[in-house]
Each structure stands twice: as C-alpha cells, then as structure tokens.
N, C-alpha and C positions, 0 to 999 in steps of 0.2 A: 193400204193407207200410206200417201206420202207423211213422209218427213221431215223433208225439204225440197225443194224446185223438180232434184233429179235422183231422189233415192226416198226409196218406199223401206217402209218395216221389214217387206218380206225380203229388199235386197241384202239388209243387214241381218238377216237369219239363217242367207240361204247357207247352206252345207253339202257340196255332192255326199260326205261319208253316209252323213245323217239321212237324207235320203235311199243311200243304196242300201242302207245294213238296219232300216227301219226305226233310228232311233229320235227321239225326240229331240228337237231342238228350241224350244221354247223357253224365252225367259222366267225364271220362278220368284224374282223381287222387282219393286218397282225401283230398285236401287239400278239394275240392268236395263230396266225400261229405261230409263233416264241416260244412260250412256248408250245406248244404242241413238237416241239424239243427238246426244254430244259427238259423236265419230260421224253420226248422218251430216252435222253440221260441218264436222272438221272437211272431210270428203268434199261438200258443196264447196266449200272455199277453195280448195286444192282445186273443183273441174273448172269451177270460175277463171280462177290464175291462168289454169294451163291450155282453156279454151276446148279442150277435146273430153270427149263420154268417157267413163272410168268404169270397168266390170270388175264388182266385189264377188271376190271368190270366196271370202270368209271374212266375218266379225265376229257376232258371237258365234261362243260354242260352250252348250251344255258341257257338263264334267262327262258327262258319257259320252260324246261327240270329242271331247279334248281327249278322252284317252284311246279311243278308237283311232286317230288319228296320229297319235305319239306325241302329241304336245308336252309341252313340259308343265310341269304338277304347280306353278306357280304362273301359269299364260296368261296374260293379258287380256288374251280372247274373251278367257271365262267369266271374265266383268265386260266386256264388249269395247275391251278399251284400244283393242288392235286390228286393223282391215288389213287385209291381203288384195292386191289388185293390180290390176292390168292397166293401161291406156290404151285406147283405141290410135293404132297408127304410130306406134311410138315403143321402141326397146326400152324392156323394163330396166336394163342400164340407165339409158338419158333418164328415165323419170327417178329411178334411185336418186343419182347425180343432183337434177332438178330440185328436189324434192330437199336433199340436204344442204345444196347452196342457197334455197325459198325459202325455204317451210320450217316452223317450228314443229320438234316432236320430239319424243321421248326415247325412241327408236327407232330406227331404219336398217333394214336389212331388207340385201338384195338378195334372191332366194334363187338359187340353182341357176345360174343366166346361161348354163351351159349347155342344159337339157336339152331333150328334144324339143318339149313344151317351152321353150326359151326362161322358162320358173316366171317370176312377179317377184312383187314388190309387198315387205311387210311394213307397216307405219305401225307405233306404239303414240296414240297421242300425247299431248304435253300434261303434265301434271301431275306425273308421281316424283318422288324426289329422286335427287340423282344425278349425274350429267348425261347427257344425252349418248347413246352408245349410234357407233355405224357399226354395222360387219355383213361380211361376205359368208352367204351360205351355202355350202358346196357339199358333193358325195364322194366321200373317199372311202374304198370299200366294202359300201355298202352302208356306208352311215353317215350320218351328218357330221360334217366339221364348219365350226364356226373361225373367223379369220377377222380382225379391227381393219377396217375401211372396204376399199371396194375393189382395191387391186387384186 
C-alpha cells in the first residue's frame, strides 16, 4: 500500500533485525498508523527537493524490535517519528549536511560515516518540543559515542 508517490507502508515497517530474529514489527495504535504517514510524507518532500530515490532502512520499530536493536528506551522510532536512510548516489555526509542546511527536523544525526557500510543518516521529524539537536555518531570501543555537529 502506498503512502505517497515513492514509499509504501511496508517501506516504513521494513526492519532487517525484525526480520532475522522473527519478531514482529507491526503497528499496534492508529496513533503510529498516522505517523508512519506523517514521516512517509516528510521522506516524499525530502526525495522531491533532492531529486534522487531514498532507501529506508528503519522507521518504525516495535518496542521488541527497538530493544533488539539497542535503541534507546525513549526512540523516536517507536512512535515512527524517526527514518534511517540512504540516498541513492550520494554520501550520507552531503545528505546529513543537506538535510540540515534544507530541511526542518527535530534531529539529525549522521550515523557511523566511517564504517564500512559508510552508516546513514537519522532524521527525527519536526514537532516534538525542543530545539533541534545535530550530532555525530561514532564507535569508540565498542560503543556508541554521540558528538554536537558533524565534525
């Protein structure tokens, strides 16, 4: 079922964890049904602007999916209000960057850019209170350290 032009229900579900380790990813309120639109909508406007296809790696994520994966116990995900994602043809840096000098949001973080996987990009949509954070998310010994901007 689309959602908009260029994302379907199932892109804003999809989950590798929940997938491999069998667990259910399925919204349980229409309150998530309804943001899962809202981030399908935010996304269309973002591929509109930047002209190129965008792979969501994660939106929602059940609480069994959020803690299978370490997320933190207050994730954005778990209301569907934050996507994970790639651009086609394009380092998740420039679109970090992009995306903070364009875009309104609530959060942005550039995730691991140093990886093998070269990481992605996390977007928290606009609308919880607050001012908007940027930060840099890296592995230092084995665990996540979060860092304000993108240097």
């Amino acid at each position: 079922m689309n959602l908009t032009e260029n994302f379907t229900r199932a892109e804003m579900l999809v989950s590798a964890t929940a997938a491999r380790k069998g667990i259910s990813n399925e919204p349980a309120s229409p309150e998530i049904e309804a943001n899962l639109l809202r981030s399908a909508q935010y996304m269309q406007q973002l591929r509109d602007k930047l002209g190129k296809p965008i792979h969501i790696l994660s939106c929602y994520r059940s609480p069994a999916v959020n803690k299978a994966v370490g997320g933190a116990k207050t994730s954005a995900h778990m209301k569907a209000l934050a996507i994970d994602f790639t651009v086609q043809g394009q380092s998740n840096r420039h679109t970090a960057e992009w995306v903070r000098d364009n875009f309104d949001y609530r959060q942005l973080i550039l995730e691991f850019p140093d990886s093998a996987s070269g990481g992605w990009v996390h977007v928290e949509i606009p609308g919880r209170a607050g001012n908007p954070e940027i930060l840099l998310a890296t592995k230092i010994g084995g665990r996540t350290v979060y860092k304000t901007g993108f240097a």
